[in-house]
N, C-alpha and C positions, 0 to 999 in steps of 0.2 A: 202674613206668611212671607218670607225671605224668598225672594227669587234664587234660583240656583243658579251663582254664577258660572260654577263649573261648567255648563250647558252650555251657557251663552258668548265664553270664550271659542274664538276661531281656532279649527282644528287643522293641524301642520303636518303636512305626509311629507314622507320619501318625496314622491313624486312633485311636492313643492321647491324641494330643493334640488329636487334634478333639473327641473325645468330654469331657473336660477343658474343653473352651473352650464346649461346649456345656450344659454340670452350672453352667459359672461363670454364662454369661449368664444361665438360667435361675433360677437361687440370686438371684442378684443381681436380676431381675426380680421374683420373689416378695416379696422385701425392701423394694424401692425401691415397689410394690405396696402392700403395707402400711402401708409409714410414709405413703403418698398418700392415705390413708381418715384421717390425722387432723385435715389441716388442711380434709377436705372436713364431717368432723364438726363440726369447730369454725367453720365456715362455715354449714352447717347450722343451729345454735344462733344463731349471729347471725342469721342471713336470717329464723328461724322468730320471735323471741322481739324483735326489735330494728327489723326493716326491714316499711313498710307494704305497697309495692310500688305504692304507689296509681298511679305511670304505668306499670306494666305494665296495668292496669286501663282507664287512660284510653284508653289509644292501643295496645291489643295488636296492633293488625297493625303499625304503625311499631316497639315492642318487640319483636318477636316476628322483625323480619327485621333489627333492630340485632345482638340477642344474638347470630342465627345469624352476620352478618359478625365480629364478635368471636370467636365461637367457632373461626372456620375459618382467620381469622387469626393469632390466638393456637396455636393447632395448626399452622399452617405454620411459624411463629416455632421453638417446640420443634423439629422438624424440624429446620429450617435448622442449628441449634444443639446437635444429639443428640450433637455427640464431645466438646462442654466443659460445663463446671460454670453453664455459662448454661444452658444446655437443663436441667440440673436443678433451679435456681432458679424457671424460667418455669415446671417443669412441676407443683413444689408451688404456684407461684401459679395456676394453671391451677385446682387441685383445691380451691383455694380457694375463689376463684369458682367453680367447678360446686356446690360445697355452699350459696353465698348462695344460687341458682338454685334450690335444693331447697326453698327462702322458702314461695311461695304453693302450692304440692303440700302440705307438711307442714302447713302452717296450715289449708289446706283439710279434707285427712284426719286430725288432731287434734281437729278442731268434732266429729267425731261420737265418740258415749259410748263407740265399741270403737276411737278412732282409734290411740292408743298400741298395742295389739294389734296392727291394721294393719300398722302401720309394722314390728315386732316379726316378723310373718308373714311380710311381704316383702322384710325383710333377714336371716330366716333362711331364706327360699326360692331367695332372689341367689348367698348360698352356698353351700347344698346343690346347686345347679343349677351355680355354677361347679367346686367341687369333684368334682364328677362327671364335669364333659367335661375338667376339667385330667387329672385320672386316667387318663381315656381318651386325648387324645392325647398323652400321654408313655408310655404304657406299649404302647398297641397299635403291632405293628409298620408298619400301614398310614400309607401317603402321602397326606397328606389335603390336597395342595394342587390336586388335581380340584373342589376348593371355590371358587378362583379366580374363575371366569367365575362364579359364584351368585353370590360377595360383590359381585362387578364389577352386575351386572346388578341385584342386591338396591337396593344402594348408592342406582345411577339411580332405580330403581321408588320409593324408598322416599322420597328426598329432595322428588320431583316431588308426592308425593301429599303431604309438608311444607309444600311452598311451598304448593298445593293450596288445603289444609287453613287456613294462615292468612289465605287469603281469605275459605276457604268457614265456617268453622267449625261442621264437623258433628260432631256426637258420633259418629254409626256408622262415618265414615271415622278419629276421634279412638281409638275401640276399636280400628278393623280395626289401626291403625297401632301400637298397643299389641303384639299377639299378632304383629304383623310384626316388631318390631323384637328382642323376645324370640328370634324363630328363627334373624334374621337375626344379634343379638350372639351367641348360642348357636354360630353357624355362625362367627365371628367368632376366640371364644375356643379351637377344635379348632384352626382351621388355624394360627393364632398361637403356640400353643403347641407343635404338631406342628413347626412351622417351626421355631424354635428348636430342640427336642430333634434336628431333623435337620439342622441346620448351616444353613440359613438365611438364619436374624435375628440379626445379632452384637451389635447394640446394645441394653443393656436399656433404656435409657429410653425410646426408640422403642416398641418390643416393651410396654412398663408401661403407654405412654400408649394403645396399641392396647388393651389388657385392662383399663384404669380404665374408658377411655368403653363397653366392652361391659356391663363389669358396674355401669357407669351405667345404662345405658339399659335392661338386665333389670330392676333396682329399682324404677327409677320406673315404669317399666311395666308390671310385679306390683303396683305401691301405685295405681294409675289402675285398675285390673283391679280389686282387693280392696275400693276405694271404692266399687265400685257397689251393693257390697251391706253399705254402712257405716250404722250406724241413727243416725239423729240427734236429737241431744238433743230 
């Protein structure tokens, strides 16, 4: 009697190739991820070691609402542009500039005698802190897009008390806005990743640029947090 191959042949779902197309974006996100920390480094070196910033200084609330339109625009640009080889161009020049931007923070947290340490503490605390929720939302089986309406609502609260803040410039709303933005990128990088691992987010670059600015915005605001208690020469 002829065995039936037919039978014995492995059978191929939907669900094989979704799961395939979700390993890729995510692979490919971590990647594109990566190679985006180095021209923000080399950004970083320049802004710390090269650029004075002195009309950031002059005029901070005119700088301070320039950067943000650039910033918002330059992100819709990527956007617009996330299925061609522009959206990938814009989005290392994007990390370019965000590393200039990193200029008067590093110079600042440098002046004091433990500042390299600092910086050292809160870019090994950026990681441990992203590795740990990337962990979690790719492996726990839960849907973690009930985060939605937080990020939605975050988003508003967070940006108002921004603008706020460049008028008012308080230090206490300057901390609060620290340990906010932490919980809020925190709450940012679960659902983004979750999202991809469940089919989702198909685009990585999209998806990159959503987990570069989280795990911006934890850094700097572990290194604003660790400066308070930086000693100075």
């Amino acid at each position: 009697m002829q065995p039936d191959l037919q039978r014995q042949q492995p059978v191929f779902t939907g669900n094989t190739d979704l799961a395939v197309g979700q390993n890729k974006v995510l692979r490919n996100t971590y990647m594109l991820l990566a190679v985006s920390l180095v021209p923000t480094i080399v950004g970083a070196i320049v802004g710390t070691n090269f650029l004075s910033f002195a009309f950031m200084r002059a005029s901070p609330i005119l700088a301070a609402l320039a950067i943000l339109a650039v910033f918002y625009g330059w992100i819709y640009m990527i956007e617009r542009n996330k299925n061609s080889s522009l959206g990938l161009y814009l989005l290392l020049g994007f990390t370019f500039c965000m590393g200039l931007l990193l200029g008067p923070l590093l110079q600042r947290t440098l002046g004091f005698q433990n500042g390299a340490q600092l910086v050292m503490v809160a870019a090994g605390g950026t990681a441990g802190v992203f590795f740990v929720l990337a962990g979690i939302a790719a492996n726990v089986k839960r849907d973690f897009s009930f985060l939605n309406k937080f990020i939605l609502v975050g988003f508003i609260v967070i940006m108002l008390a921004v603008v706020a803040n460049i008028f008012l410039q308080m230090p206490a709303i300057s901390m609060a806005l620290c340990g906010a933005f932490i919980i809020f990128s925190s709450a940012i990088i679960l659902w983004q990743i979750n999202s991809i691992v469940r089919g989702g987010e198909t685009n990585y670059i999209s998806a990159t640029l959503t987990l570069y600015i989280s795990i911006y915005n934890i850094f700097t605001s572990l290194l604003q947090l660790l400066g308070l208690g930086g000693d100075r020469d």
